[in-house]
KEPA-416143 format. One line per 10 residues: number of its first residue (from 0); their letters; for each residue x, y, z of C-alpha. Coordinates in steps of 0.25 Angstrom, whole numbers. Each point is the difference from the previous one (the first is absolute). Layout:
NUM = a = X,Y,Z | ...;
This chain:
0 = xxxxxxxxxx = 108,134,32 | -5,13,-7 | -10,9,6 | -10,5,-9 | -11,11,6 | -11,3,-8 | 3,-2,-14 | -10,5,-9 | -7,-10,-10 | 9,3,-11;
10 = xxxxxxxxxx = 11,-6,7 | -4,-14,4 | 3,-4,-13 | 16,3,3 | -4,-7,15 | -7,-13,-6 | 12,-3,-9 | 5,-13,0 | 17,-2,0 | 2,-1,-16;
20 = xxxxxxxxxx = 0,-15,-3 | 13,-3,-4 | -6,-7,-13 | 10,5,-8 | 4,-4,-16 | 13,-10,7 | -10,-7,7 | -9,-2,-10 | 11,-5,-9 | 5,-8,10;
30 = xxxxxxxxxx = -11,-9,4 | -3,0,-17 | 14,-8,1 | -3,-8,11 | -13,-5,-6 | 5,-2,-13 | 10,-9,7 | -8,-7,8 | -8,-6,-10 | 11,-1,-10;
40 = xxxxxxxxxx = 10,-9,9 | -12,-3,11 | 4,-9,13 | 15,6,-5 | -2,13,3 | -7,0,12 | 12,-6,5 | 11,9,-2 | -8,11,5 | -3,-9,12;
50 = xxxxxxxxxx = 17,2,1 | 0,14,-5 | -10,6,9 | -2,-7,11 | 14,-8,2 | -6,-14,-1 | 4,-11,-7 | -14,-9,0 | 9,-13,-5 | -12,-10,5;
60 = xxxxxxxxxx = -9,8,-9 | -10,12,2 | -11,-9,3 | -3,0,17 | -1,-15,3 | -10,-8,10 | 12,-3,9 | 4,16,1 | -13,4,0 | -5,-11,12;
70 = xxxxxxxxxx = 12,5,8 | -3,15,-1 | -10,-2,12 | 11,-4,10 | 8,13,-1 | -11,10,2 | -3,3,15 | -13,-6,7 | -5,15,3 | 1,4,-15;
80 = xxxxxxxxxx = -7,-13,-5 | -12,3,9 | -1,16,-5 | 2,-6,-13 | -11,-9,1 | -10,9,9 | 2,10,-11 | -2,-8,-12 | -12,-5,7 | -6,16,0;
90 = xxxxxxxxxx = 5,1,-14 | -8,-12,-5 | -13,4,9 | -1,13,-6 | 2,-3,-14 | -9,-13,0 | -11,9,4 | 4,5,-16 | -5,-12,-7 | -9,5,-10;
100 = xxxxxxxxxx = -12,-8,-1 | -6,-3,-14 | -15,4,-2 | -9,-2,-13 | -9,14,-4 | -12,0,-8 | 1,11,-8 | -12,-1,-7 | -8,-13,-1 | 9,-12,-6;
110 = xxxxxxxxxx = 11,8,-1 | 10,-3,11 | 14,5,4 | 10,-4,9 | 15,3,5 | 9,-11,4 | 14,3,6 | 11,-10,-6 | 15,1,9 | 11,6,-11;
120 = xxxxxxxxxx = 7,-14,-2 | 15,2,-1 | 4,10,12 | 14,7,3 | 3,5,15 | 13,8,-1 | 7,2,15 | 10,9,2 | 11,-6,9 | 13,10,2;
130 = xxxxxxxxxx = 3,6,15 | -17,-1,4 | -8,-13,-9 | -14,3,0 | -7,-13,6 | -11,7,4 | -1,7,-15 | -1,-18,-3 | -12,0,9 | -7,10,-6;
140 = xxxxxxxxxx = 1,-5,-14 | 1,-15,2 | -12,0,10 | -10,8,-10 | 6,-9,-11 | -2,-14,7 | -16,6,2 | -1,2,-15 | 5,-16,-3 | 11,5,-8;
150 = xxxxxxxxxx = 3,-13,-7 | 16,5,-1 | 6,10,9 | 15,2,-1 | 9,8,12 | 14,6,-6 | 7,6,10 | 15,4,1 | 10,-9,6 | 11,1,12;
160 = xxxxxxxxxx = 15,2,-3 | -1,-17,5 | -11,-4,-11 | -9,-2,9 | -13,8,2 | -3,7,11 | -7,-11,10 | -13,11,5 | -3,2,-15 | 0,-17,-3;
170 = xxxxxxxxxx = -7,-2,14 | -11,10,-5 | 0,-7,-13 | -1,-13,7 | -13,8,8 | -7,0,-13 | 2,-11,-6 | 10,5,-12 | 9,-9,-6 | 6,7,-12;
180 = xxxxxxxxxx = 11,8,5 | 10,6,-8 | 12,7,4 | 2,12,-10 | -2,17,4 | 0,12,-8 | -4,1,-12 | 4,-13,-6 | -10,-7,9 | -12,8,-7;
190 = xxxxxxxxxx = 7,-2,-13 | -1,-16,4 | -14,1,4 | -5,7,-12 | 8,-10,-9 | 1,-13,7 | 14,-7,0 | 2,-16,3 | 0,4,15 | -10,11,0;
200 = xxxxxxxxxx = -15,-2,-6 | -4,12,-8 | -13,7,7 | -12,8,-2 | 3,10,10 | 12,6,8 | -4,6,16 | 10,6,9 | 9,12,4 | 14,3,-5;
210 = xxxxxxxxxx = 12,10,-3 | -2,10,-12 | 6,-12,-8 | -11,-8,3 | -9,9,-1 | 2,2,-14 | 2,-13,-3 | -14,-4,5 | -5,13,-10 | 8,-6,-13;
220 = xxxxxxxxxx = -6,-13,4 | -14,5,-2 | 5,2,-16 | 0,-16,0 | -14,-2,3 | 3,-3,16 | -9,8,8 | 6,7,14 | -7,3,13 | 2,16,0;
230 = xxxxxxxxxx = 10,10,-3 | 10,0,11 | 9,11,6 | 4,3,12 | -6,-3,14 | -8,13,7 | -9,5,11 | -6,13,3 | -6,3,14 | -10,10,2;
240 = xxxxxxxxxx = 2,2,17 | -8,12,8 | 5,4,14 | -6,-13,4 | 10,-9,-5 | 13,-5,7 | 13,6,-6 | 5,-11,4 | -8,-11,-8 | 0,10,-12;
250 = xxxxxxxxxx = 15,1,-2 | 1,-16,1 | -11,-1,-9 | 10,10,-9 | 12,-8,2 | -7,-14,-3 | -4,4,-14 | 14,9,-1 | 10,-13,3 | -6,-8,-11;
260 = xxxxxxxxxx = 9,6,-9 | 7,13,-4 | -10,5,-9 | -12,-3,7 | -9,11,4 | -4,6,11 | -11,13,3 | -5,4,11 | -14,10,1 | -4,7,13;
270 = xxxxxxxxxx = -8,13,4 | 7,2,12 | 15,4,-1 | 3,-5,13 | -3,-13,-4 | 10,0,-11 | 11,6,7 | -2,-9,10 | -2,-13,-11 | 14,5,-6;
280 = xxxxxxxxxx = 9,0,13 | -6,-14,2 | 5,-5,-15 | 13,5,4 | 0,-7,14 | -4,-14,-7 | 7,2,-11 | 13,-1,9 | -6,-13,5 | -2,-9,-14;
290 = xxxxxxxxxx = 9,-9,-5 | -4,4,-13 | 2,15,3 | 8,3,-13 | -10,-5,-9 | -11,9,7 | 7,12,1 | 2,-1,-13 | -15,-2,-3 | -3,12,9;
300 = xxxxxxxxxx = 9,10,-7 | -13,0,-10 | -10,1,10 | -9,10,4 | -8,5,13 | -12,9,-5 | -7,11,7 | -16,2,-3 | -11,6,5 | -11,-12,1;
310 = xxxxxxxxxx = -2,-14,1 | -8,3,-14 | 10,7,-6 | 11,-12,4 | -9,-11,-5 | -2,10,-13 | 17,-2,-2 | 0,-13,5 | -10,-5,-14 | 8,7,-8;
320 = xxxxxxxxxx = 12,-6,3 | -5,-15,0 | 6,-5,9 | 5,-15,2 | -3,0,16 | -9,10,6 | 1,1,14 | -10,8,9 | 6,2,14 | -13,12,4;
330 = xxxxxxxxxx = -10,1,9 | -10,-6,-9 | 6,-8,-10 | -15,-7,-5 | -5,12,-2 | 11,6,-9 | 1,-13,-8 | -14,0,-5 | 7,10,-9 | 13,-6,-5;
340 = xxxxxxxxxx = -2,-2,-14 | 16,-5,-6 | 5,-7,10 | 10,-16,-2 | -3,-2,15 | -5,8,11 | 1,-4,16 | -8,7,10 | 3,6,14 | 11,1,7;
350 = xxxxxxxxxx = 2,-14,5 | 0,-5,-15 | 13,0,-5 | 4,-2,-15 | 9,-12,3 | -12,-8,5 | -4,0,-16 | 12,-3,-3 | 2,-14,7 | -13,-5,7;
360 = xxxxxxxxxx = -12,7,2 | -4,-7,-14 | -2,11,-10 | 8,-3,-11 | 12,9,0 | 4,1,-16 | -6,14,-3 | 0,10,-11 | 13,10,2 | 4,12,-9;
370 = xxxxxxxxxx = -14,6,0 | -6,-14,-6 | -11,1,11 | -7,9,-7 | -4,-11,-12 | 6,-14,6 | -4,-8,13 | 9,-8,7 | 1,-15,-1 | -12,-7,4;
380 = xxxxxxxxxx = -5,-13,-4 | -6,7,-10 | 16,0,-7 | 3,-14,-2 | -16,-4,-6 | -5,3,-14 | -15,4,-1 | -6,-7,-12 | -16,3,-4 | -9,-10,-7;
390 = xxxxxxxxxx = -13,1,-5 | -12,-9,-6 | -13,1,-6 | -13,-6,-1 | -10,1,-12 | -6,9,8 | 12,7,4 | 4,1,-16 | -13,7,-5 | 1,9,12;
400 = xxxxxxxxxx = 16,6,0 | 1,-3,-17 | -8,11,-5 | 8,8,9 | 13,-4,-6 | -4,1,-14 | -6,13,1 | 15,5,7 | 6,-7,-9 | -6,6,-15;
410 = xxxxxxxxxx = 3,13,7 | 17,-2,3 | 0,-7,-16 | 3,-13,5 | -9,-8,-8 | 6,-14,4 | -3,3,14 | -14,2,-4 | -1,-14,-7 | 6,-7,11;
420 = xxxxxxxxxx = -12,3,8 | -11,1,-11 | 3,-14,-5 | -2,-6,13 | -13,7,1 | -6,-4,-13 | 4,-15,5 | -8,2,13 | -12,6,-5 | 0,-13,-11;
430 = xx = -1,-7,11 | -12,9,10;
């Protein structure tokens, strides 16, 4: 890690760069192809680049059945069943307590209003699969998604080298009651969603993470009229730690955002440069120590260690910046987060640790990345529900609100707008 003292505030914006998403004109082009050929040969294609890219040959079709779905439970531990269940429990506590409820206003007398939220009917869960498959990332989108009463929620993850699918992934699946399992990764399986082949139902709107592949495939499918969860890049965390803090905690806090991937992001904020030369020899300890050390130092080669004078002046960087997960390792961390204003996720105090997010504490670990916190929340409950607004007027209501519109209406020139209400009034006053 780079240690930087004091920068003046016209060189944040150098320090709060992301690493240049590599979203270059080849991938773009690439994933044009693939879609193009997804829906031009459909269950076909998803086929061969099942064989090309992931070195499987899904002969018995790329549809997960009840019989290898049923036996998924048997091959996971008993120890990782009861976390999975305790923390799908938290998950669903927390966003139940999200359930909008409907409520009729009276705006003015016999003119009533009201919202109701209707589930998005056709949902697409992408997991990643590879060398880390991301059943807690199935958690936090198939528990919001059963909440809403999705009608149709399908689960395309990538398969083993065997055919199969990876047993926690179908366990979790099984978890939540998800049936429609198809075993397609990469683009081509947001190119299937957002097209539908005879073994993959077209949907309404894709969620999940994925590789700079799937990422702009996700983006090209919103020119198809398939909505997406957020704009996605890739994983981050800034901490903001005074001499309170545990170098310690703070380097594995680091390190745990660092080994997600080797351009994830990692910046660390401190006022006292002891505790950032302390936090950077403990990076370098535990780094040492991880069996995914390459990946994370990688990752680290584009972190940064910042040195400023106050815990305003660090929260001051920290909302330019945006970031995904804001961790407050300081004295008084309910007292600085009253002022955090961009922020994906933010965890308090030194014995909160970002990883707790990320599997079980029940907050909803898909967030805003790249900057996005600025203008986008993470998913909620909120992401898988449509709000639809109805209305309905009395006579009374009609005489009261009509004027209203007729006299807005004559002034923007849309006459017709006018006569829809005018005639309805000269019918109710006939009738007076």
């Amino acid at each position: 890690m780079n240690i930087f003292q004091y920068p003046s505030q016209p060189e944040w914006a150098a320090l709060q760069q992301r690493a240049a998403q590599q979203q270059a004109q080849d991938v773009e082009q690439r994933v044009q192809q693939i879609f193009e050929d997804v829906r031009r040969r459909g269950d076909a294609a998803l086929l061969d680049y099942a064989r090309q890219f992931d070195g499987a040959d899904l002969a018995g079709g790329l549809r997960v059945g009840p019989e290898e779905l049923a036996a998924a439970a048997a091959q996971v531990p008993a120890e990782l069943q009861t976390a999975i269940r305790q923390a799908h429990a938290n998950i669903l506590r927390f966003h139940k307590a999200q359930i909008p409820q409907e409520e009729r206003v009276e705006t003015m007398p016999g003119v009533t209003c009201w919202r109701r939220a209707v589930p998005v009917q056709r949902v697409g869960l992408y997991i990643p699969g590879g060398t880390a498959p991301l059943f807690s990332t199935l958690l936090m989108l198939g528990v919001p998604a059963r909440l809403a009463s999705c009608p149709e929620i399908v689960l395309c993850t990538p398969p083993q080298k065997d055919g199969s699918v990876n047993s926690i992934i179908l366990f979790t699946a099984q978890l939540l009651g998800i049936t429609t399992i198809v075993k397609a990764g990469g683009a081509q399986a947001v190119a299937a969603l957002s097209g539908g082949t005879d073994s993959v139902p077209a949907v309404d709107k894709i969620f999940g993470p994925g590789n700079r592949y799937v990422t702009a495939a996700k983006q090209l499918a919103t020119r198809y009229g398939v909505a997406i969860d957020m704009p996605a890049g890739p994983s981050e965390v800034l901490v903001i730690a005074d001499e309170s803090a545990t170098p310690a905690f703070v380097a594995a806090d680091l390190l745990s955002q660092a080994e997600h991937g080797p351009d994830s992001q990692v910046i660390l904020l401190s006022d006292s440069l002891s505790m950032l030369e302390q936090t950077k020899a403990e990076v370098e300890r535990q780094l040492r120590e991880l069996p995914r050390a390459e990946v994370a130092a990688q990752a680290l080669t584009e972190s940064r260690a910042i040195l400023l004078r106050t815990p305003e002046e660090m929260l001051y960087f920290s909302n330019q910046y945006a970031p995904e997960h804001l961790i407050l390792a300081v004295r008084n961390p309910e007292q600085l987060a009253e002022g955090v204003t961009n922020a994906g996720s933010v965890f308090l105090g030194h014995l909160t640790p970002e990883a707790v997010g990320d599997y079980a504490s029940g907050t909803n670990h898909t967030l805003p990345t790249n900057g996005y916190a600025r203008n986008y929340s993470g998913v909620s409950l909120d992401s898988f529900l449509k709000k639809i607004t109805f209305q309905r007027l009395t006579p009374e209501g009609l005489l009261n609100v009509g004027p209203v519109v007729e006299t807005m209406a004559e002034a923007e020139g849309l006459r017709a707008h006018a006569r829809a209400v005018t005639l309805r009034l000269e019918a109710v006053e006939t009738d007076i």
